[in-house]
Each structure stands twice: as C-alpha cells, then as structure tokens.
C-alpha positions in Angstrom: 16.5 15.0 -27.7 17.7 13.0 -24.6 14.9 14.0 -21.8 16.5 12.5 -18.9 18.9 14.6 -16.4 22.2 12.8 -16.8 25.2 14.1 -18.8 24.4 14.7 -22.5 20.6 15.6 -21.6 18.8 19.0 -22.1 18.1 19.5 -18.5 22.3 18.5 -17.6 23.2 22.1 -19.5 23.5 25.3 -17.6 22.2 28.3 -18.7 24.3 31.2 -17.2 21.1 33.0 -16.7 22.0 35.0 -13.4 25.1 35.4 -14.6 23.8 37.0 -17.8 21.0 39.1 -16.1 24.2 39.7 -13.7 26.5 41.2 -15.8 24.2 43.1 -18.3 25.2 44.4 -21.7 24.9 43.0 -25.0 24.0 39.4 -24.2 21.4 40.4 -21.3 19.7 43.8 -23.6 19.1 41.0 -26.5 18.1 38.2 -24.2 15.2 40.0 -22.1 12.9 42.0 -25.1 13.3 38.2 -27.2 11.8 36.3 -24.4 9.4 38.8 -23.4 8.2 39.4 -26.9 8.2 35.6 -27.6 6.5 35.0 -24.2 3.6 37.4 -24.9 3.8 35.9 -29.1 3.4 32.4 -27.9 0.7 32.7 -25.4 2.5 29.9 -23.6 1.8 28.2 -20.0 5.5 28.8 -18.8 6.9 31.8 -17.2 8.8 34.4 -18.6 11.7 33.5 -16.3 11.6 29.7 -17.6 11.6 31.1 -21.7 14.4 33.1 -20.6 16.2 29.7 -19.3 15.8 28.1 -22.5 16.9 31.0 -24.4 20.0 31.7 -22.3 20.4 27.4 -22.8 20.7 28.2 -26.4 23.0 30.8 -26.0 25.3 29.2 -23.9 25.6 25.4 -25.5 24.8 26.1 -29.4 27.4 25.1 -31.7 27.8 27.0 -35.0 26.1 24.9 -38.0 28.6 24.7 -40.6 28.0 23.7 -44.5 30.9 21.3 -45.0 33.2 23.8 -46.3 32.8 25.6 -43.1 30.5 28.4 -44.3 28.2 29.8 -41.1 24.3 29.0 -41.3 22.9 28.8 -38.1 23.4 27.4 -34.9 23.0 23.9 -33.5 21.6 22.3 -30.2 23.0 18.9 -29.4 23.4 18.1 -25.2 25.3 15.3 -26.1 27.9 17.4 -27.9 27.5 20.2 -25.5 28.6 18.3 -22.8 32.3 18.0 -24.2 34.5 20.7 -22.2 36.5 23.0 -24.5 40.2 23.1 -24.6 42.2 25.4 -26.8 43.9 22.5 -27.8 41.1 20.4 -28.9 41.6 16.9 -29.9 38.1 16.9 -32.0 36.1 19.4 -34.2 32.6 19.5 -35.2 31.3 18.5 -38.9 28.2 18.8 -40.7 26.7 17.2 -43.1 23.1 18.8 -43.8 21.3 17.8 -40.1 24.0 15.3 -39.6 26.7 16.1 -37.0 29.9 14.6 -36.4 33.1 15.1 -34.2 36.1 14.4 -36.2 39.2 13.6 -34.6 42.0 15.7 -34.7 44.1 13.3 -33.5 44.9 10.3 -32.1 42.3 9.7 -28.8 43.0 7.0 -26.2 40.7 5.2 -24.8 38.9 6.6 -21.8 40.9 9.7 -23.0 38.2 12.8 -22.6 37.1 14.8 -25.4 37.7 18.0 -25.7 36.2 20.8 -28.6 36.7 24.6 -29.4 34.4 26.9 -27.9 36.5 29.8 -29.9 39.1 30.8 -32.3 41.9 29.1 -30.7 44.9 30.5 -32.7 43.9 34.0 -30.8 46.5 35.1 -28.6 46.2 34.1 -24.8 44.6 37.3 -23.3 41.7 37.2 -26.3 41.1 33.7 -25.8 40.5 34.1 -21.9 38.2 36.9 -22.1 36.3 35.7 -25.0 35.8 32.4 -22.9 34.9 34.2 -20.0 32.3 36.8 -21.2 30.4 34.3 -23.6 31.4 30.9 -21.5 31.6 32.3 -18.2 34.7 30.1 -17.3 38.3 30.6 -16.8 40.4 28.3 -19.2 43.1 26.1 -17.4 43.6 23.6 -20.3 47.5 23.1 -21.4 48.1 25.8 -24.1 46.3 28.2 -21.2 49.3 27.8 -18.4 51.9 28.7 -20.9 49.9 31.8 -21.0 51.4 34.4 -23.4 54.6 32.3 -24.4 52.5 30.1 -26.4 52.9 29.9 -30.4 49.8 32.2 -30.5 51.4 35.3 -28.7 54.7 35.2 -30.5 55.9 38.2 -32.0 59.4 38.3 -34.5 61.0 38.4 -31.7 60.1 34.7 -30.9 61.4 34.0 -34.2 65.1 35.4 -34.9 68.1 35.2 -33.2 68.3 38.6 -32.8 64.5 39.4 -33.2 64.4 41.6 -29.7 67.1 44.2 -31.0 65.4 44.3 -34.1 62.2 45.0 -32.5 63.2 47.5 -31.0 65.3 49.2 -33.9 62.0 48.8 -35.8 60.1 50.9 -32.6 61.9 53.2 -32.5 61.7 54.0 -36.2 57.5 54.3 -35.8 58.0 57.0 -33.8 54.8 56.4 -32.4 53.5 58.6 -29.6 51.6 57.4 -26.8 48.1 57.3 -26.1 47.3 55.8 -23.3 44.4 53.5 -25.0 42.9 51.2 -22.8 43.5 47.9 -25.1 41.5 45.8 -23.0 42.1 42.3 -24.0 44.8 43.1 -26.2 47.3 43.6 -23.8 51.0 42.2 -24.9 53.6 44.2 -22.0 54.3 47.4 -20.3 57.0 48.5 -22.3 56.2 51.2 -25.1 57.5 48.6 -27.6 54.3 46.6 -26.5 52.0 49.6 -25.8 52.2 50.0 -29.5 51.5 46.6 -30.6 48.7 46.0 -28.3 47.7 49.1 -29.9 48.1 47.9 -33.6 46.1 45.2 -32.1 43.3 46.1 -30.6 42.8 48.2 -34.0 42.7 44.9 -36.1 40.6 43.2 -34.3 38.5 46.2 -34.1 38.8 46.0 -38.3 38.0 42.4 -38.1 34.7 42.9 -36.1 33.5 45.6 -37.9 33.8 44.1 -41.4 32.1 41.2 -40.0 29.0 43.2 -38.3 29.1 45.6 -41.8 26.2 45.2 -44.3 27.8 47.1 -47.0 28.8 45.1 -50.0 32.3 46.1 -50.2 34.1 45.5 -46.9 37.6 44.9 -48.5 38.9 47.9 -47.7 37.9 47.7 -44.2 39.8 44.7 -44.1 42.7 45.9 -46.0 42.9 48.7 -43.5 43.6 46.0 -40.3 45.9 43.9 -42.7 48.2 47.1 -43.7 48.2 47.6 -39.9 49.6 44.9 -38.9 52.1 44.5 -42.5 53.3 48.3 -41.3 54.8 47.1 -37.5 57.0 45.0 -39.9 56.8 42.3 -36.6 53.9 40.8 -37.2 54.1 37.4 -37.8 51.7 35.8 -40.7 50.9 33.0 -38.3 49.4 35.7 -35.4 45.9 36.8 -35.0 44.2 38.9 -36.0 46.2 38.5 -39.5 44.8 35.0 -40.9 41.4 36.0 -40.1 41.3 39.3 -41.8 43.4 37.6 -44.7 40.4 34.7 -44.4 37.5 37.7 -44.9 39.5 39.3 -47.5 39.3 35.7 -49.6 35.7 35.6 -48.8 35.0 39.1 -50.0 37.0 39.0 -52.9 35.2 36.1 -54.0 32.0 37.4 -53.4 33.7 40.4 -55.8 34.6 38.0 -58.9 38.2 39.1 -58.1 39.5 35.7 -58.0 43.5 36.4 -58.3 43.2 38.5 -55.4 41.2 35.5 -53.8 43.5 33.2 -55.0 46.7 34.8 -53.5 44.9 35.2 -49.9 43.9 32.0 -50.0 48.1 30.7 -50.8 49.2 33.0 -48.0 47.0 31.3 -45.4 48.0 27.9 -46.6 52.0 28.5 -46.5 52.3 31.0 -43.0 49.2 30.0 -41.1 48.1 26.5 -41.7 51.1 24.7 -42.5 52.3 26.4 -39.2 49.1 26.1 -36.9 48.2 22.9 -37.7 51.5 21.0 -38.4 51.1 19.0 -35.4 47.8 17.6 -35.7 47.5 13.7 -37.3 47.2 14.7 -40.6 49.7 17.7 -40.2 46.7 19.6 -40.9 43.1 20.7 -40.4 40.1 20.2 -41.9 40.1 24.2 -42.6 43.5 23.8 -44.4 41.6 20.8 -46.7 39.2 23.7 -47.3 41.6 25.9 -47.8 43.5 23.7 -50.3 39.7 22.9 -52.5 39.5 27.1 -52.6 42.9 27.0 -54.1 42.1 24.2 -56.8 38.4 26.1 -57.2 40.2 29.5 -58.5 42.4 27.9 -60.5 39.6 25.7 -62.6 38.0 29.0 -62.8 40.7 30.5 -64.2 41.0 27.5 -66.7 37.6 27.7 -67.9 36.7 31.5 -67.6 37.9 33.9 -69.9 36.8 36.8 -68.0 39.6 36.2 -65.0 41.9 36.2 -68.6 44.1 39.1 -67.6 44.6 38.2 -63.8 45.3 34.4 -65.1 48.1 36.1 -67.4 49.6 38.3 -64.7 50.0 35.0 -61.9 51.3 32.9 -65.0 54.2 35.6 -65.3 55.0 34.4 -62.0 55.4 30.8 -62.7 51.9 29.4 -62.3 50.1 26.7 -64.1 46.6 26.7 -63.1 46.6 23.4 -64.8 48.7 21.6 -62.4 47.4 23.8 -59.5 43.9 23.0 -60.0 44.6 18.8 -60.0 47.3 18.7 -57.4 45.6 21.1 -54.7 42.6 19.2 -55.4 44.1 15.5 -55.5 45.5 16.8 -52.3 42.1 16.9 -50.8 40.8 14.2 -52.3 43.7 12.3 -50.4 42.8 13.7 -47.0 39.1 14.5 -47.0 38.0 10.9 -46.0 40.0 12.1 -42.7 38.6 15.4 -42.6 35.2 14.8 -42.7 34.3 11.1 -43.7 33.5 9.2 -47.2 30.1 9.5 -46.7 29.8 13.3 -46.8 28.5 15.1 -49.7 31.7 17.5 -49.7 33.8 14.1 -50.0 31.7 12.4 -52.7 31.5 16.0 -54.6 35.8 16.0 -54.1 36.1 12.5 -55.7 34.0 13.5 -58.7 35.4 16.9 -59.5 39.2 15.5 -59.0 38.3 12.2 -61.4 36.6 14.3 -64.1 39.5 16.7 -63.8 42.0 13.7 -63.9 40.7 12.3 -67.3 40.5 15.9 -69.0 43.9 16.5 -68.6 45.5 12.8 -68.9 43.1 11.6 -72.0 41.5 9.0 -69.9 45.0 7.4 -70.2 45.8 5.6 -66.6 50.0 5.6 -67.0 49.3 9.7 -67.8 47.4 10.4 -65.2 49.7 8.3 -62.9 52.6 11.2 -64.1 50.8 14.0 -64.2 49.4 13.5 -60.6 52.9 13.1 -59.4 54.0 16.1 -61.8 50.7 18.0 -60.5 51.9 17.4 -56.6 55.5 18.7 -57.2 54.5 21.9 -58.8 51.6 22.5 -56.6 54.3 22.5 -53.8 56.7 24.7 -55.1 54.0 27.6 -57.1 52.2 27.9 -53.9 55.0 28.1 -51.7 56.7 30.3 -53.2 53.7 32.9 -54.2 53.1 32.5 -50.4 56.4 33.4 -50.4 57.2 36.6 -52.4 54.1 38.4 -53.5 52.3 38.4 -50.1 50.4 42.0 -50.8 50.7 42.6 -54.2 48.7 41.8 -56.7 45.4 42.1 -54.1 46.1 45.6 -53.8 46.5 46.3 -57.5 43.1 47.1 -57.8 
C-alpha cells in the first residue's frame, strides 16, 4: 500500500464521512454500530471518529472483487485504482485474477488520454445512473453519455426505434387501460405524460423485482424475477436492450443454473447475447465486452452439458426441435472466446489458460485429432453458432423458461 499523500495513496482518498453521518439512512445506521463495535473489539489507540474514516474509506473507494467470470466475492482496496474518475462511458474495466488486478482496456487509449472506470451499472437509464452515483458516490455525473441525459441509448423506449414507434406507443397505452396512481417513482422517472407515468411505473416495479431477488435468501427467487420480466414483456415497449430487463434476464440465468434447469439457462443466456450485448457493446474495440465473452463461455458450457449429461435429455430434445446442435454450439461459442479472451482479460489468466484447454480438448473430440477437420468444422461450428443463436434469441424469447 502506497503511504505517501499524493494521487494513488491511501491518505489521497476521501471518505464522505460527514456527508454520510449528514445524510443518514442505510449507509450511516451500518456504518456507526460497525465502528463502534469494532472500536470497543479491537481495543485500539485510535478514536472512534478516525475507525469510522477508514471504514467510510472503504465504502467509498472499494471496487467489487470479481472471479474472472465476473462472479461477486468481496470487495477490493487499491488507491491507485481508486484514483481513476468514473465515466459511464468508461474506456477501461477492472479484472481479477485471484489477488491480481488489472484494468483492461475497452478501447483504444491515447496517450496522456485519462482513464476512466465504472462506478455502476452503466447501461441504467440516465435518472438511475445519477442518483445511484450521487447517494453512494456523492457526485453529480457530467461525463459525455451524462449531457445527452435521457436521449441516450439507455433511455430509449420503441418509440426510439420505429418509424412510427410514438403512435404505436400510444395505441398500446391506451389498450392497458391503466389507471393512475400517483406513485412517487423516484429515480424512475421517464415524462409527465400518462403514457410515461405508466412506464416509470412498470419501472420502478422491476427494479424493485430486481433488488429484492438479489437481497432474497430463499433458494428459489425465479419467480421473483419472472414477475419483473413479465412486467416489462406486458408494456409490449420495452426494449430487450433497456434496464432493468438484461439484469433480471442475467439473475434468471444465474438462478436457473443454480436449479439444474440448464435450457431455461441456456435461452436467457442467447437473449442477452443477441438484444443486449451485441447492442450495448457494439462499439467498443472488440465490438464487445468482456461480460459478452462470458456470456458467450455460459452459452458453450450448457451446451457441453447437454452433450455429456443425459439428465438435461429431454430439454436437449425439445431445443434440437428448434434447430440446435449443441455440438456446433458448444465449439464455436467457445472458439469464439478463445479468439477474444487474450483481449478480454490477458493470456496469462487462469480463465484464459482454462479457455484454451477446454476449446483444444473439445476441438480433437469432435475432429479425430485430424487438423484439415478441425480447420472445417471450426468454420462450420462459427456459421451455425451465428445463425442458432440468433435466431433462438430471436423467436422463442419466453418460452421454453416458462414451461416449467
């Protein structure tokens, strides 16, 4: 840890700590009893006011420590990363390898260019991403993406999309017949008009979904999620692309998973890739993300399963009646990762090394150890990849995860 007080040292970081004690609420009610109880615990020389400071530092300027595939373990103190400003159009993202931290570029980075990182979810819509930044970051976000305010690509509705998308908004209003409730929506505000009243509404509700299936110890959370999803399905003008869509359709993949329910995993999982991160992300270096590379490695890991498991036989027989070869869709999504992980998060990272091996053992199963047929089939395997997934992300959208 840098002990000096210049930029990228532990005593350069701010800790918000009247600001916290300022505001109150969640933040401040967890803050106090921890340092007090850790005070009183630790029999320590400092005062209580200067463990709060640390604590409140930690709070402020911790990153989220990932697993390489992006799985949430802890949290991370670094105050030479923390002194990177955030931008919701980041040109760098953070990736861990065990203790080892990296930022990866997102794209190209001139030099003397700053560098910029995420504090948030940055495909939220404009309003969420503000107050988020604001009541955990205590700033007011004035990066690019910020000044078109709501116009952005995050706050787009169908509208945004078809020629005639605001008379057909409206024709699909007035069909709801939703009544007014005068909800306060908070952060979730889209426009005045009832048309927008009732999608700020749908919203709010979502997001409300989203965070309680999150915060939820129960086991089975999918129908929590499902509830959001159906929510936003049912306005019928809810883009795939728009929060809080992708991330419930990103919880449902996790919980299904955690269920054994791998088709209904698997078709999650081929949504996000065709309507959210092929559009999110298509105009980053790569034309993508290093959570679309995941994505892709969740695809080709379902479809092995389904290879080698017998117990996902009847799910693997209902998806094949719509075209699919798990063969060719487990070695091109993951000879599609193999391709771009070395970008993604370096050759040296276990995640990469573990890519190579699966996709070369994978590779000589299916071509015979034969190099000429394992030149076609990876060109064969990268075709069909494209076109199953595309179109199952497509046409089947909700059904087969709710045909429980």
């Amino acid at each position: 840890m840098t002990e000096n007080s210049g930029p990228g040292s532990f005593r350069s970081m701010k800790s918000h700590l009247e600001t916290i004690l300022a505001r109150g609420g969640e933040r401040a009610d967890f803050l106090v009893p921890l340092s007090q109880g850790m005070h009183s615990y630790s029999q320590t020389k400092l005062s209580i006011e200067d463990v709060m400071h640390f604590f409140a530092l930690i709070f402020t300027n911790s990153f989220t420590l990932w697993t390489p595939t992006f799985d949430a373990i802890g949290i991370c103190l670094d105050p030479f990363a923390a002194a990177a400003n955030h931008s919701c159009d980041p040109n760098v993202i953070t990736v861990f390898d065990g203790p080892e931290m990296q930022l990866r570029t997102l794209k190209p980075i001139a030099k003397d260019e700053e560098i910029f990182v995420s504090y948030i979810e940055i495909t939220n819509p404009f309003r969420r991403r503000q107050h988020e930044l604001l009541e955990r970051y205590y700033f007011t976000c004035d990066c690019d993406v910020c000044r078109e305010g709501p116009a952005a690509q995050q706050d787009e509705f169908v509208k945004d999309l078809l020629p005639d998308g605001e008379q057909f908004m409206q024709e699909t209003f007035d069909r709801s017949q939703w009544t007014p409730s005068n909800m306060d929506v908070g952060a979730n505000y889209v426009g005045n008009t009832d048309l927008f009243r009732w999608l700020g509404e749908v919203q709010h509700y979502a997001f409300d979904m989203l965070d309680k299936a999150r915060k939820s110890k129960e086991d089975n959370i999918a129908h929590t999620l499902l509830q959001g999803i159906l929510a936003c399905k049912a306005t019928e003008l809810w883009p795939e692309e728009r929060q809080p869509l992708p991330a419930l359709r990103q919880e449902l993949l996790v919980a299904r998973m955690d269920q054994q329910k791998l088709g209904h995993a698997f078709i999650q999982a081929v949504i996000l890739k065709v309507n959210f991160y092929e559009e999110a992300h298509s105009h980053l270096e790569q034309g993508c993300h290093p959570l679309s590379v995941i994505n892709d490695w969740t695809i080709a890991t379902i479809a092995l399963a389904f290879r080698i498991d017998p117990a996902h036989a009847k799910m693997k027989e209902k998806l094949e009646g719509h075209g699919v070869n798990f063969d060719l869709v487990c070695f091109g999504s993951a000879n599609m990762v193999k391709k771009l992980v070395g970008w993604s998060h370096g050759d040296e990272n276990s995640f990469a090394k573990r890519v190579n091996f699966v996709v070369d053992k994978i590779g000589r199963e299916l071509s015979g150890g034969d190099p000429v047929e394992l030149e076609r089939l990876s060109k064969k395997a990268d075709q069909h990849v494209g076109m199953d997934v595309h179109d199952l992300g497509s046409t089947l959208f909700d059904r087969v995860q709710l045909d429980d």
